[in-house]
N, C-alpha and C positions, 0 to 999 in steps of 0.2 A: 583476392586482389583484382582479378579479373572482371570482377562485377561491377567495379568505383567505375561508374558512368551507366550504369546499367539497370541498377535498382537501388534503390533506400537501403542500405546497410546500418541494420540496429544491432548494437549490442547490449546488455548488462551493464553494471557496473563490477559484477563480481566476474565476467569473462569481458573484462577490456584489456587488461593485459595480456592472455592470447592472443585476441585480436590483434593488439599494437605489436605484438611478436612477430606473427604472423607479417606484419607487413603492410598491414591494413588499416585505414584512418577510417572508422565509424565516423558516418552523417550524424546518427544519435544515440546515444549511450542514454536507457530507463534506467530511472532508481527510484523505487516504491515504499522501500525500508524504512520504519523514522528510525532504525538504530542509526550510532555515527559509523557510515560507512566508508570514511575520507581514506582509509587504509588501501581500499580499491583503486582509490587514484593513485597513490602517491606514487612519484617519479614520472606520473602521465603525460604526456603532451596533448593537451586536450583543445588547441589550438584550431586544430581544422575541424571537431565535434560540435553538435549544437546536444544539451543535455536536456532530458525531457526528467521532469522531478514531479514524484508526487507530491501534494501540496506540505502535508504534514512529514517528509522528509527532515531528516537534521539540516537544521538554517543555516548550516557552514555549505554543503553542497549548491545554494545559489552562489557562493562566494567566489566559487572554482572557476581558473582562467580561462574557459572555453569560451568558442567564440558566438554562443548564442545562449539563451534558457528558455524555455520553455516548461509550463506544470500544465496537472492534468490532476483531476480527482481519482485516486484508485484505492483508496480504504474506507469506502461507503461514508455515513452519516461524517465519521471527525473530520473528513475532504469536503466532502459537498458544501456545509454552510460557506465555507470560505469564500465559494464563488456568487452565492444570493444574489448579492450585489450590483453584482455584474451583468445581470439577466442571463449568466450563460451557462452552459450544461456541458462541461467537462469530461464526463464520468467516463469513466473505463472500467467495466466487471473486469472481476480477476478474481481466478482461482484460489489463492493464498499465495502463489508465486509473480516474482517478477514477468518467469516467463506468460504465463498466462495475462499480465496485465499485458507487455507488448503485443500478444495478440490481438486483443480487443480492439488494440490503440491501430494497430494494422488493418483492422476491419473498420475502423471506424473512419481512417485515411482514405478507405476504398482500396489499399492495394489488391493487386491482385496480377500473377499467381502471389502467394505467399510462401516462403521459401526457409525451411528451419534447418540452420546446421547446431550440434551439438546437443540437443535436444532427447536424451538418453533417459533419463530419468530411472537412474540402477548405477549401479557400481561396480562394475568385472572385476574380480582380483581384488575386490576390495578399493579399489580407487575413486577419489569422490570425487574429485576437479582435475582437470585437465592439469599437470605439471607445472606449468607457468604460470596459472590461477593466483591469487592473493592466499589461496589456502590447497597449493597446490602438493604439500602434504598431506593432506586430511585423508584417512581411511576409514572403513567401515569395517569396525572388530563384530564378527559375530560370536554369537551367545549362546550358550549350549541350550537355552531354553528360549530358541528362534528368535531371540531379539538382537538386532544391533546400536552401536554408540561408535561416532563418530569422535576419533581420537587426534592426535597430530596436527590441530589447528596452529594456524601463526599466532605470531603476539600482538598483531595487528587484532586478530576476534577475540586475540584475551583480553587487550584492553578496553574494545567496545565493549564486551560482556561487562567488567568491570564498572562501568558508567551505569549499567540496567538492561531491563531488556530481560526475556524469557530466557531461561535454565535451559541448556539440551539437557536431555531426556532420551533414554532409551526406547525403540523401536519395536512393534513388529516386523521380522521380514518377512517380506510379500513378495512371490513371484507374477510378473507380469509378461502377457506373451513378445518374444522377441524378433527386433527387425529383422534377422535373418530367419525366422523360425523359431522352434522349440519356445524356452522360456528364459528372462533374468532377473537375477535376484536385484529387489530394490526394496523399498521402507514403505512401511506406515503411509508417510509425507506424501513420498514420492506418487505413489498410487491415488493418492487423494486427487492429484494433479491430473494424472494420467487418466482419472473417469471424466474429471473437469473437460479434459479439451477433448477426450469420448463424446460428451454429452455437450459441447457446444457444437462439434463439428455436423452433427446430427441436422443444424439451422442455419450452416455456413453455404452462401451459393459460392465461394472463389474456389479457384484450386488452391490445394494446399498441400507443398511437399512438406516430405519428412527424408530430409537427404542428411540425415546423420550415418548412415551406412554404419549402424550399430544400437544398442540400446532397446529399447521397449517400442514395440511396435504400436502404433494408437489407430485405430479403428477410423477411417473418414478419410486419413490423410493418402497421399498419393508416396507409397515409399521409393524411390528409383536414387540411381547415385548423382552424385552432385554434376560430375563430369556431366553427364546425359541431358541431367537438368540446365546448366549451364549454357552447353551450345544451342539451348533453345529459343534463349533469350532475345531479343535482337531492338527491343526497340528501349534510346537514351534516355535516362532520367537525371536531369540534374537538379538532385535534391539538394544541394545545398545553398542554389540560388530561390529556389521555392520554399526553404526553412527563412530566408534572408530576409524576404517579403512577408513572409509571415510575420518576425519581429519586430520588424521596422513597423510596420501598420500601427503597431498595440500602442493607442495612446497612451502610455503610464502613468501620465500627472492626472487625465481623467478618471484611468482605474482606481489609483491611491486614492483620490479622494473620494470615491463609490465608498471603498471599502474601510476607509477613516468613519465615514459619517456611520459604516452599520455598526461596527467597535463601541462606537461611542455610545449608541443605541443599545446594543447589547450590554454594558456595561451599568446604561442606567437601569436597563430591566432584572441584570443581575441584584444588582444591591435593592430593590423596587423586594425582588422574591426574596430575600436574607430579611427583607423587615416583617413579610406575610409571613415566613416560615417559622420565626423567633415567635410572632402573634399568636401562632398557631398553638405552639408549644405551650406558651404559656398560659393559653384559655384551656390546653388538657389539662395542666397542672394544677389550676385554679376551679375544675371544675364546670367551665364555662359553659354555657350552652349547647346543644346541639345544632343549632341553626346558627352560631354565628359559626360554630369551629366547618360546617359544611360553605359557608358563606366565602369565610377566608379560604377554605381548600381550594373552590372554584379560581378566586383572583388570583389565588399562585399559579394553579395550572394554568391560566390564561394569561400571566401574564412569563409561564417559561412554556410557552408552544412553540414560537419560534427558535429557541433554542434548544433543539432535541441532542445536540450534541452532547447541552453538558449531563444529559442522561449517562451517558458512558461512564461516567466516572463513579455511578451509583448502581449498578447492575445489579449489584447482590439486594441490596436495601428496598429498590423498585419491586424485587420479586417476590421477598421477604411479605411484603406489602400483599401484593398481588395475591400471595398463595393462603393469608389469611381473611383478605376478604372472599376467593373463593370459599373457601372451606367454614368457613362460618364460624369463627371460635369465639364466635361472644362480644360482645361489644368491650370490655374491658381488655381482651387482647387487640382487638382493632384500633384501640387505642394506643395500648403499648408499642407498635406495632406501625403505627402514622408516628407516633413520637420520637420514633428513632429514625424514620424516614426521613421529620420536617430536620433533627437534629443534621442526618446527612447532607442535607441540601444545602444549608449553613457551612456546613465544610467543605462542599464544591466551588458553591459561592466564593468562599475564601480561599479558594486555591485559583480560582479560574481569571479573578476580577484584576490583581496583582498582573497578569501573566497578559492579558487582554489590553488592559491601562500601558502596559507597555509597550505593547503593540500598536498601539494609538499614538502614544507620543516618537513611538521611532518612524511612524508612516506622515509626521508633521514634519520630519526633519529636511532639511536641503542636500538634496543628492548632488553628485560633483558633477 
């Protein structure tokens, strides 16, 4: 609390109820997740918060009462096209965690010092969130055969799981060396995280504490206790008149209509590649040439290079691809092989074009 005037107070979306426990009104609350994570909020007074969303976040979290938004790209390729548009570059790397994208987004503000509290990454006692957390029951059962599963979630993560969204999954535990010394037990994940901000801090010029006075110690960072850190501080920052100006600026009716006209664009080149890719098919089936069936592969792929996105939804099939024409299996598998590829592409097509068209027509609509 001591700091609201002092510096940029971010938090999570899954530690804003701490926060707001504590006593303290976050300038901005990240949320990177596209599961629905509305759970996080509820009962929040999000009133004095500006929310920073990654782009592909669930579309209810623009909806939330706070008193600004703000997005930013932080899950590579399905973020980025977004902004084309725009001519702008958004991007925030990130580790696979929230926390890891705030950082980025921290670096990329210029702050500096940079200042982490709760940033533990391990579970003492088995405890995964702080108490007052949305999943401030949640523990880590370990496993007689060094693995952990994180048990006692709310009915808030059972009913996101329920919607979709990846399975937990049982763990390695991994010891990581500890803020105080020695070592603490944390996961698989966890560690993943903790070599991430290892190996960014490696290129970082600011300071960067690490005043959780607890948890996994991370190599770069400056660890001293908050208190220390604290009275160090001295000169004001009022970030919530400088988020203010920021939103105010964003012409919207320019922006919508940037990214109305690329939709629409996109849209024609989807259905443009569902008629090269059906053509395709059907000059394998028939037999067709080799020069025309190379002729139509070139105008598909050229006519989806701008859309590398909807590559994602094809991962398997592109690779499936990939690892036959490396390996050479004959032109009769290279066929089988492009034909269930061009068949995939028709399926993205039709899942993507639906989803996009509608996108289109709600960005034509009259705002209040």
């Amino acid at each position: 609390r001591s700091l609201q005037g002092r510096a940029v107070i971010c938090c999570f979306s899954h530690s804003l109820k701490p926060v707001l426990a504590a006593g303290v009104t976050p300038d901005v609350i990240v949320s990177v997740d596209p599961q629905d994570v509305r759970y996080h909020f509820a009962g929040c007074d999000l009133s004095g918060s500006y929310l920073v969303n990654g782009a592909t976040v669930h579309p209810s979290l623009f909806e939330l009462p706070a008193r600004g938004k703000l997005a930013l790209a932080a899950n590579g390729p399905i973020d980025d096209w977004l902004f084309e548009a725009l001519g702008s570059s958004p991007q925030v790397v990130g580790g696979g965690s929230v926390a890891t994208s705030a950082f980025s987004l921290a670096l990329r503000w210029k702050c500096d010092p940079i200042i982490f509290l709760g940033l533990d990454l391990s579970f003492p006692g088995g405890q995964y969130y702080v108490s007052t957390s949305s999943d401030g029951e949640a523990r880590a059962e370990l496993a007689a055969d060094g693995t952990m599963k994180v048990a006692g979630w709310s009915s808030g993560f059972h009913a996101m799981k329920a919607s979709g969204g990846p399975a937990a999954v049982a763990e390695r535990v991994v010891e990581l060396p500890g803020w105080h010394g020695g070592t603490v037990p944390s996961s698989f994940m966890f560690a993943l995280f903790h070599r991430w901000f290892v190996e960014t801090m490696r290129t970082v010029d600011a300071t960067v504490f690490n005043c959780t006075e607890g948890g996994a110690w991370i190599e770069g960072m400056q660890h001293r206790p908050f208190a220390e850190v604290r009275a160090s501080l001295e000169a004001g920052v009022d970030a919530s008149a400088v988020l203010a100006r920021t939103v105010a600026a964003v012409d919207a009716e320019y922006r919508t209509a940037k990214v109305a006209n690329q939709l629409a664009s996109h849209v024609a080149r989807l259905r443009r590649a569902r008629g090269l890719a059906i053509h395709a098919n059907v000059l394998i089936a028939r037999g067709g040439s080799e020069r025309d069936l190379t002729r139509t592969e070139k105008a598909l792929v050229d006519t989806l290079a701008p859309l590398e996105f909807a590559s994602l939804l094809a991962q398997r099939e592109v690779e499936r691809a990939i690892e036959v024409a490396a390996h050479d299996g004959g032109f009769a598998d290279f066929l089988v092989a492009s034909s269930a590829l061009f068949a995939t592409v028709v399926d993205v097509i039709d899942q993507l074009v639906p989803i996009l068209s509608a996108a289109h027509a709600e960005m034509g609509r009259p705002r209040a």
